[in-house]
C-alpha positions in Angstrom: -23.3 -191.5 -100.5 -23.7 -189.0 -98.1 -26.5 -187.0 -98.3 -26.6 -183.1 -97.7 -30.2 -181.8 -98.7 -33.0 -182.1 -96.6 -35.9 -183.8 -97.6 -38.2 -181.0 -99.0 -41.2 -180.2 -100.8 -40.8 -178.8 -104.2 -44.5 -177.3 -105.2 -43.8 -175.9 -108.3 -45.9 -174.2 -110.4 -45.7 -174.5 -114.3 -46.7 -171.8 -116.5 -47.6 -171.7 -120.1 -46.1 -169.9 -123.7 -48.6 -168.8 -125.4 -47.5 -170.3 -128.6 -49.7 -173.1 -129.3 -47.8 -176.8 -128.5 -48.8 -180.1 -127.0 -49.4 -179.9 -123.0 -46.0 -181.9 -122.8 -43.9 -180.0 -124.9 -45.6 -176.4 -123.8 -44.4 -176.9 -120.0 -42.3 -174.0 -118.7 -41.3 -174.0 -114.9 -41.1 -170.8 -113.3 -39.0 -170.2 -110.5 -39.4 -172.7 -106.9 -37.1 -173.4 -104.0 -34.4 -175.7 -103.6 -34.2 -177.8 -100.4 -32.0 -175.0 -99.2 -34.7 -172.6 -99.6 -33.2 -170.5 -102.5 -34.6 -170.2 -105.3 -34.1 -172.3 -108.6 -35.3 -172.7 -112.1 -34.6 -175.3 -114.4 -35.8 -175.5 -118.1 -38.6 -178.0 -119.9 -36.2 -179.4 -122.5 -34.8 -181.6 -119.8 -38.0 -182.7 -118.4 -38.1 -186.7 -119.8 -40.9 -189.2 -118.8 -39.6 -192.2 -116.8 -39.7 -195.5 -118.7 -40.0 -198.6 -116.4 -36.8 -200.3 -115.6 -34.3 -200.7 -112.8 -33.8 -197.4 -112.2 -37.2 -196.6 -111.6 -38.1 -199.8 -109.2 -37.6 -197.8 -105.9 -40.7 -196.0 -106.7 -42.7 -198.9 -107.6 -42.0 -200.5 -104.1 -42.6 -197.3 -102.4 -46.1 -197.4 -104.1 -46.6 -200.9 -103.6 -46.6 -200.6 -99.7 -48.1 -197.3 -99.5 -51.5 -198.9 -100.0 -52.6 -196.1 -102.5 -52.5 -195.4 -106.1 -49.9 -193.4 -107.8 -51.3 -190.2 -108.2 -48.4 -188.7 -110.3 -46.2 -189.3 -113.2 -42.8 -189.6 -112.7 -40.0 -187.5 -114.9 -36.2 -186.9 -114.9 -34.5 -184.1 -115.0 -30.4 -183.5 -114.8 -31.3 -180.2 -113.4 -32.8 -181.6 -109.9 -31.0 -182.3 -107.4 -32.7 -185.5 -106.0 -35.9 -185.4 -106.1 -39.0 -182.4 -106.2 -43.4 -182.9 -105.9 -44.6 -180.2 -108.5 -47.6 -179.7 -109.7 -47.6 -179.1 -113.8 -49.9 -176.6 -114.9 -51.6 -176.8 -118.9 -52.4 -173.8 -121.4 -56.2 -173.8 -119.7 -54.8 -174.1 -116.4 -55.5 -177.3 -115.8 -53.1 -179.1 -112.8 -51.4 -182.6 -112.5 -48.9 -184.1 -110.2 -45.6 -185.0 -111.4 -42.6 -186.2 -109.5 -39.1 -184.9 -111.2 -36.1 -187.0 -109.9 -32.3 -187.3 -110.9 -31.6 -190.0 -112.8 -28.7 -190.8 -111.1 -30.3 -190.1 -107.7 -32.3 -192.7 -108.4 -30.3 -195.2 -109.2 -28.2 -193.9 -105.9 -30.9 -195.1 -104.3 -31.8 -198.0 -105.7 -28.0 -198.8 -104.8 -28.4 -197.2 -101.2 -31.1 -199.2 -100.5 -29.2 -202.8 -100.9 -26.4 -201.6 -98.7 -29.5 -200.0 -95.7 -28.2 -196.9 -96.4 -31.9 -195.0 -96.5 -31.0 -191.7 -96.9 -31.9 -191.3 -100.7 -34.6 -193.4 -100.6 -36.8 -191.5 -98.1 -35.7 -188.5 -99.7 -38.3 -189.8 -102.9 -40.5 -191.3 -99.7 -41.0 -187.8 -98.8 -41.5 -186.3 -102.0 -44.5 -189.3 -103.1 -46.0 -188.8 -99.7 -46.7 -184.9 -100.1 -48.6 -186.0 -103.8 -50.3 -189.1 -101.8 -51.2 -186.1 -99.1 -52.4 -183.1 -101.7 -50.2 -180.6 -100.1 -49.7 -178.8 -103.1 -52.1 -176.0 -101.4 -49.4 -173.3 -101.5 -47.0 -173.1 -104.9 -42.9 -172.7 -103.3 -44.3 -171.5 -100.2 -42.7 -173.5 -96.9 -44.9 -175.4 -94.8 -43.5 -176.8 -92.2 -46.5 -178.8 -91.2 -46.7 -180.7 -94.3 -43.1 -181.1 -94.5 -43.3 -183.3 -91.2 -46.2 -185.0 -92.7 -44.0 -185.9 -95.1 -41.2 -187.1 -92.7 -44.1 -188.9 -91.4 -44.9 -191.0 -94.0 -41.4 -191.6 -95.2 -40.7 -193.3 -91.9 -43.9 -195.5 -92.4 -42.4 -196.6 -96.1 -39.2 -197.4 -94.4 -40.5 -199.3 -91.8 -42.3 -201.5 -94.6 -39.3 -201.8 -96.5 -36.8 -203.1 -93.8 -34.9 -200.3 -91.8 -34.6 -200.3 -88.5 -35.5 -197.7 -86.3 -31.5 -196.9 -85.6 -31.6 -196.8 -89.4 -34.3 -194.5 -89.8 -32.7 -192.1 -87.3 -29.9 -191.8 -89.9 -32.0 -190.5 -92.9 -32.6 -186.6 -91.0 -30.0 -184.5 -92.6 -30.4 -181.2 -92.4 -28.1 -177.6 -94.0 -26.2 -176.5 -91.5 -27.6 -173.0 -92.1 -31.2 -173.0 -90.3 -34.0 -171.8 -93.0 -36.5 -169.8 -91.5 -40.0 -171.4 -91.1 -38.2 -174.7 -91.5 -38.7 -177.3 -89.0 -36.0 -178.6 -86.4 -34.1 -181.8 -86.7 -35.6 -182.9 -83.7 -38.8 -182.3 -85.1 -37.9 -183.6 -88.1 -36.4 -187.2 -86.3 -39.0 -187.2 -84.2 -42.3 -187.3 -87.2 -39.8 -189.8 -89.2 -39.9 -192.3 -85.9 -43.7 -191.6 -85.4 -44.3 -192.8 -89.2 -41.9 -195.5 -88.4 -43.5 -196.5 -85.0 -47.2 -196.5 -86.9 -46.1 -199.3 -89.5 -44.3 -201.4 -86.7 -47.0 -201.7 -84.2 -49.3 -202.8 -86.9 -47.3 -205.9 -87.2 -45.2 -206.4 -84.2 -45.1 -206.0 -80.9 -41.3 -204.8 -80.8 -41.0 -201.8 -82.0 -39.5 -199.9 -79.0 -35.4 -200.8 -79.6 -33.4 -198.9 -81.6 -32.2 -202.0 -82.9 -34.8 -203.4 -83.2 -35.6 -205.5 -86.8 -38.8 -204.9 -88.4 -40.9 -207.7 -89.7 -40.8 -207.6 -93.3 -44.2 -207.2 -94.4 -46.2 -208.1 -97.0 -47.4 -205.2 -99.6 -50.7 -204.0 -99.0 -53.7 -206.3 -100.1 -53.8 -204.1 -102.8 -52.3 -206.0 -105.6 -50.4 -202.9 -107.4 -48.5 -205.5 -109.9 -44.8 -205.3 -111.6 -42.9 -204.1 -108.3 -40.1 -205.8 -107.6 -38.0 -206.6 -104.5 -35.2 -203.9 -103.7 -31.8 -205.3 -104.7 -30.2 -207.6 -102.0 -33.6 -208.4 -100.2 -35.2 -211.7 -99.9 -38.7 -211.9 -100.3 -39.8 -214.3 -97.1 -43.4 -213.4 -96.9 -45.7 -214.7 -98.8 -49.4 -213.9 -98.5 -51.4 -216.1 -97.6 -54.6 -217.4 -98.5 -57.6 -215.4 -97.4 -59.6 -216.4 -94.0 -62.9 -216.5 -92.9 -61.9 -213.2 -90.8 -58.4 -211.0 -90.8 -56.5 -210.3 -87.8 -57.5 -207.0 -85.9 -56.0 -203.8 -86.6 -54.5 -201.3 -84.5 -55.9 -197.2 -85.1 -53.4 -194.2 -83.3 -54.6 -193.1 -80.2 -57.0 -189.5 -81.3 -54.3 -186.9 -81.1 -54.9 -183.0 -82.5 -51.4 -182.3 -81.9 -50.0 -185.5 -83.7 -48.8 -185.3 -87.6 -51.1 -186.8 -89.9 -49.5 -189.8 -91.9 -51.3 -191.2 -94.8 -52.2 -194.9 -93.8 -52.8 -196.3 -96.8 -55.6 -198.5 -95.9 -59.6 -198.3 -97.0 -61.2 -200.6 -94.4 -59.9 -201.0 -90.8 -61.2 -203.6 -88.3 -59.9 -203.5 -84.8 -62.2 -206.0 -83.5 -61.2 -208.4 -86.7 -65.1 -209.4 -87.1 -64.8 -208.9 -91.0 -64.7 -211.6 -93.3 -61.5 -211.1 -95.1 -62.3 -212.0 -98.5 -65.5 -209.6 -98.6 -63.0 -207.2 -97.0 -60.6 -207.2 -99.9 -63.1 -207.2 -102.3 -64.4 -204.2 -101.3 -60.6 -202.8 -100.7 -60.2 -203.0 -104.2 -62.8 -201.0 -105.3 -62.3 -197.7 -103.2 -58.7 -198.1 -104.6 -59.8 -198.1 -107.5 -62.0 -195.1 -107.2 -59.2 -193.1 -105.6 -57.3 -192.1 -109.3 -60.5 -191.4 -111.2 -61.7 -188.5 -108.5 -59.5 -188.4 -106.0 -61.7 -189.5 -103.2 -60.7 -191.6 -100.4 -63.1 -193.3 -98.0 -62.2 -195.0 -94.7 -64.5 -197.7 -93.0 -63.9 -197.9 -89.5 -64.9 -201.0 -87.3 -63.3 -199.0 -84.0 -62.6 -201.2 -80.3 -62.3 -198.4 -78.2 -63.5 -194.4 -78.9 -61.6 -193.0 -76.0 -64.3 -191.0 -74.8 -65.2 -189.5 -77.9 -68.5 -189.7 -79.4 -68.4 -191.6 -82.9 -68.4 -188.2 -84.7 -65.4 -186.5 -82.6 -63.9 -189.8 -83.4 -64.2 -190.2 -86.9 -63.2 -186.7 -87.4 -59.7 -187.3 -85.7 -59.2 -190.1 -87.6 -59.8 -188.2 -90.7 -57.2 -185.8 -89.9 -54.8 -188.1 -88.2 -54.9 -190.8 -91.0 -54.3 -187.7 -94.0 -57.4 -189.2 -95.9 -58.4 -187.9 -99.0 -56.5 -185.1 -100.9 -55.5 -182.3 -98.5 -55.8 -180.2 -101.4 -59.3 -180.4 -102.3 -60.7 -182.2 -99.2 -61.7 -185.7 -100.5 -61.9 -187.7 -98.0 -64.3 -189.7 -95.6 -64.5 -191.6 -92.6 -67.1 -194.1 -91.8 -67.0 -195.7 -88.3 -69.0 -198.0 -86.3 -68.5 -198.3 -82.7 -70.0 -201.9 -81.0 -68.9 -201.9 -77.7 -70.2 -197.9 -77.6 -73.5 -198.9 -79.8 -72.9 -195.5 -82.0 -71.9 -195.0 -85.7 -70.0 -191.8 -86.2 -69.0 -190.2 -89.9 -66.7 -187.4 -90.6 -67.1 -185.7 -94.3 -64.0 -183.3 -95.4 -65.6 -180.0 -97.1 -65.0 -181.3 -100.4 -66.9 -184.6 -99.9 -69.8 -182.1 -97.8 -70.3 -180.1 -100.6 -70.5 -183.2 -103.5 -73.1 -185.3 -101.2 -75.3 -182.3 -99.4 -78.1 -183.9 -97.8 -77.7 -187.3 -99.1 -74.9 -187.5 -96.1 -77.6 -188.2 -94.1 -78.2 -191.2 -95.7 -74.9 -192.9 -95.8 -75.6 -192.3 -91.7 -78.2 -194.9 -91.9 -77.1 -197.3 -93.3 -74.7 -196.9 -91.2 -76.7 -197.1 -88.3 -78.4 -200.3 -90.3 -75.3 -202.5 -89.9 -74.9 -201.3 -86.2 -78.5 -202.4 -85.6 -79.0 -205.4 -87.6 -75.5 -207.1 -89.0 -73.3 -206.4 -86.5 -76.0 -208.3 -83.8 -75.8 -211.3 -85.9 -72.2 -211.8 -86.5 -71.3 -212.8 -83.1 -67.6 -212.0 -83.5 -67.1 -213.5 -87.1 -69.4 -211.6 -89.5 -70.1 -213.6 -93.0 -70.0 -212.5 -96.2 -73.2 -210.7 -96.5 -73.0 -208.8 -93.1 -69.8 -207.8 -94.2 -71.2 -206.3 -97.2 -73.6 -204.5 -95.1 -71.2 -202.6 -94.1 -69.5 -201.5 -97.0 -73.2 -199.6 -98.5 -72.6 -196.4 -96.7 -69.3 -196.0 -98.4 -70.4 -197.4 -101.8 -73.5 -195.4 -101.8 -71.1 -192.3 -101.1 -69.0 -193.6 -104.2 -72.1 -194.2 -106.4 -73.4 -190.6 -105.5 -69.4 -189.1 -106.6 -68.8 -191.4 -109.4 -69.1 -188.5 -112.1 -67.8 -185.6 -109.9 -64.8 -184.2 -111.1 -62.2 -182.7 -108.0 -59.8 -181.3 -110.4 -58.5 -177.6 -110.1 -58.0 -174.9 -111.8 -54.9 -172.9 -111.9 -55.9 -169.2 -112.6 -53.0 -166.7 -113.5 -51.6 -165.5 -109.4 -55.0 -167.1 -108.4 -57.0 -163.9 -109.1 -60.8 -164.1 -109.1 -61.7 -164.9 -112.5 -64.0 -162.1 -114.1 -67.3 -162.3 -116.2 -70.2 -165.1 -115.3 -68.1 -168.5 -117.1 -68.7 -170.9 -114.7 -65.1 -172.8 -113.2 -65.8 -176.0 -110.9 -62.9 -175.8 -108.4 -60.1 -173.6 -108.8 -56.9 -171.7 -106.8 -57.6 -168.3 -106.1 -55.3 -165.7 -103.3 -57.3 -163.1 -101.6 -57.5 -161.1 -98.5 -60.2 -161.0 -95.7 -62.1 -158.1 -96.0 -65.5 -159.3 -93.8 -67.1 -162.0 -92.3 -70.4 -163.0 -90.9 -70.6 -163.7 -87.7 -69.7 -167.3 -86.2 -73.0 -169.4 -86.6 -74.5 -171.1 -83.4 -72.6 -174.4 -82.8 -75.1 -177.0 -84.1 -74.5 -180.7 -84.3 -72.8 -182.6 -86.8 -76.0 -183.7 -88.3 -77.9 -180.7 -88.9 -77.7 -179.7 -92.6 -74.5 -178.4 -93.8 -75.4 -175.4 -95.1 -77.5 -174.0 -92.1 -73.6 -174.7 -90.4 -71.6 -172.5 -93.1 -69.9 -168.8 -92.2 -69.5 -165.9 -95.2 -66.7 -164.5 -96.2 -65.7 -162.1 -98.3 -62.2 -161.5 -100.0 -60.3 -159.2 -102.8 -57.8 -160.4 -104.7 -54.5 -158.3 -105.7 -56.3 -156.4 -108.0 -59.4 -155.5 -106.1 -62.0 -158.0 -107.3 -64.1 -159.1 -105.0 -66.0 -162.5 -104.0 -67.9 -164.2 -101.4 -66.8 -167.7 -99.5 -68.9 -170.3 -98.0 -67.2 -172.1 -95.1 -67.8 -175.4 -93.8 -66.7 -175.4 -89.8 -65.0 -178.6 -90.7 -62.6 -176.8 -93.3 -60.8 -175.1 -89.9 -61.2 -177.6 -88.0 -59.2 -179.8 -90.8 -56.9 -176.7 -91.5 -55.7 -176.1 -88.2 -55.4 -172.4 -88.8 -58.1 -170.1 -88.3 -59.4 -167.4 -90.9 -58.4 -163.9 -89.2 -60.2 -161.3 -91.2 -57.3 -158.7 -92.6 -54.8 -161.3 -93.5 -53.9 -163.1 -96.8 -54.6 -166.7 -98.0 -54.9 -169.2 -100.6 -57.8 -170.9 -101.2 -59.1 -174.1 -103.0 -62.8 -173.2 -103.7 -65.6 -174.8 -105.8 -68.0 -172.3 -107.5 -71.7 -171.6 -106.4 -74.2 -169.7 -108.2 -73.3 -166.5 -108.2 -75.0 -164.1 -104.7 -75.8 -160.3 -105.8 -73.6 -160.0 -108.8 -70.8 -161.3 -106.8 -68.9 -164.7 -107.6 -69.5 -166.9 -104.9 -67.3 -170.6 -103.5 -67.5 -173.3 -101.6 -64.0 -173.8 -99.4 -62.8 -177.2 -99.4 -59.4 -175.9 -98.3 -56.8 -172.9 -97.1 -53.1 -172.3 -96.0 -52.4 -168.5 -95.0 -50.1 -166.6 -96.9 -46.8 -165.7 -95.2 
């Protein structure tokens, strides 16, 4: 089946009757965009949640390599073309991930698949990988640079679910008619191969011909249960059973300009020192973490910094690996550097604002395993230096365990009024000021001594004030230009001079 729709992000953003009704039956879309960029609308009474079956298996075995939870339910709807990543919004404007697919796309491609024809299925790659990502920032706004994120990580499920890289070529299709803001086939191919590349030089050392056949891999360590094989495969690999130490693994070379793609993975050894069963022990439990807060934390064991310092290091990573929810900045990077004796950790806005000065001491204990474990392992670290390891990013988890990332969904993100306190929340304002840039001051020195001030209006002239980590830019790639428009995700502070008052863990500007 040939396919004629790009593969596009549907953020869609549900608003509420105000009759009273259960949040599933009270759920009325309003309008999005179709993968041609027009406009579309489709009604609630179609909106069915997915039982499990055959039908709904090629989702399951895109989870079960993508080394994360499922952070969204799945529906059908008739009215969709193939498949859309909206974002379903209750009567108190509460938000949660859904995934709406065709039924009958999705047993196209459940079909497709069996006869490598990849098309459909990295069309619902795509989709999963904006949820896995967060980019749900901007409601049926384009953004192209999350849309190759999204090619990104589809070629990386491919990959791990046997097309080849001539194969992969095949699945960018794109309208005829060029969409403004929409990115280029050949940028397009090219993320798709990048995410495809990633996978393959994690397990082979071929992955430069077109014709080149993948190994099949094994799923993730992650044991994610009932998926099945795609019809027509044959399982061949089995895993096996655990070592004293896993085989090393291979990190992207630090690249600003490169497209993030989620990795999927919670601990990453390149030197291989890590005793594997501690390793997946400890896997387990950051997965598990991820669904009940949406926080991601990566532990690094790094070969080579590339003349970075730790810090500079672990920051790229952060970006390049898409940890932690884009859309509220979750995520964290812990690294350790042997051969350059340094430990380096990068905190996303969300994660600095949870943890405040108790950051500093996940950096020791950092700088603990450096100092005292790593000495001692002599290439093959045991069980308990392994653990030592693992207590920066479990005191991190401890410290989080009850804090709650969801957002709020307030009607055309205005500014709410009155003194009710809101946790984190939407909001859309212009630029009207902004403090001066603070001195640059290292990454240690307390966050809030680093913040900027901003202040904004909303549509209807009510005003607040922002408090802006320098690593919410950095992370953003776009810088706040005082004047222009954008859409936050903030967390309230105590209110400054009558004035609400946030916390940015995140912003897209508004075309």
């Amino acid at each position: 089946m040939r396919i004629f729709l790009c593969l596009t992000f549907f953020c869609l953003v549900f608003a509420l009757c105000s009759q009273p009704a259960t949040a599933d039956d009270a759920l009325i879309p309003t309008a999005g965009h179709a993968s041609d960029g027009k406009p579309i609308n489709f009604s609630v009474s179609g909106l069915n949640k997915a039982p499990p079956g055959l039908k709904t298996e090629i989702v399951s075995a895109i989870m079960q390599h993508a080394g994360l939870p499922q952070n969204f339910t799945l529906y059908t709807d008739p009215e969709v073309a193939n498949a859309a990543a909206v974002i379903l919004v209750d009567k108190e404007g509460r938000g949660r991930r859904a995934l709406v697919c065709n039924e009958n796309f999705l047993e196209t491609a459940q079909q497709a698949s069996a006869e490598r024809n990849w098309a459909p299925v990295g069309i619902i790659a795509h989709e999963i990988g904006h949820h896995l990502a967060g980019h749900s920032l901007i409601a049926g706004d384009w953004q192209p640079r999350s849309k190759l994120a999204a090619d990104a990580f589809s070629g990386f499920i491919l990959y791990k679910l046997g097309a080849k890289l001539d194969e992969v070529n095949r699945t960018v299709i794109t309208p005829v008619e060029k969409q403004e803001n929409n990115p280029s086939r050949d940028q397009r191919l090219a993320a798709v191969r990048q995410g495809w590349l990633l996978a393959c030089r994690q397990q082979s050392g071929t992955c430069d011909s077109e014709g080149s056949a993948p190994l099949l891999p094994t799923p993730t360590a992650i044991d994610q249960g009932a998926a099945k094989a795609l019809p027509g495969k044959t399982e061949t690999a089995v895993t096996p059973a655990p070592a004293a130490v896993g085989p090393a693994d291979l990190l992207p070379f630090p690249d600003w300009q490169a497209i993030p793609i989620k990795f999927g993975r919670f601990v990453i050894d390149e030197l291989g020192v890590l005793d594997r069963a501690a390793r997946a022990a400890f896997e387990r439990r950051m997965f598990d973490l991820t669904p009940k807060n949406q926080v991601e934390i990566v532990t690094i064991v790094s070969k080579d910094l590339h003349g970075l310092t730790a810090d500079e290091y672990a920051q790229a990573m952060l970006r390049q690996l898409a940890v932690g929810s884009k859309e509220v900045a979750s995520g964290a990077v812990l690294l350790v550097a042997p051969h350059e004796k340094q430990v380096g950790m990068a905190l996303a806005p969300g994660l600095l604002t949870a943890l405040g000065d108790k950051a500093a001491t996940a950096r020791e204990q950092l700088k603990n395993f450096q100092e005292f474990s790593l000495i001692t392992c002599q290439g093959n670290c045991p069980v308990e230096q392994t653990a030592m390891l693992f207590h920066a990013a479990s005191f991190i988890a401890d410290t989080l365990s009850n804090w709650d990332f969801s957002v709020l969904y307030p009607k055309n993100g205005a500014i709410p009024a009155g003194n009710v306190a809101t946790g984190t929340l939407r909001l859309r304002g212009k630029i009207i000021g902004r403090d001066a840039t603070p001195q640059l001051m290292p990454p240690a020195a307390p966050a809030k001594v680093r913040e900027t001030t901003l202040k904004i209006a909303d549509e209807t002239g009510r005003e607040a004030l922002l408090s802006l980590y320098p690593e919410a830019e950095k992370l953003a790639l776009v810088p706040l230009t005082t004047g222009k428009s954008y859409q936050f995700i903030v967390r309230e502070l105590p209110p400054t001079e009558q004035m609400r008052h946030f916390e940015v863990l995140n912003y897209a500007e508004l075309p």
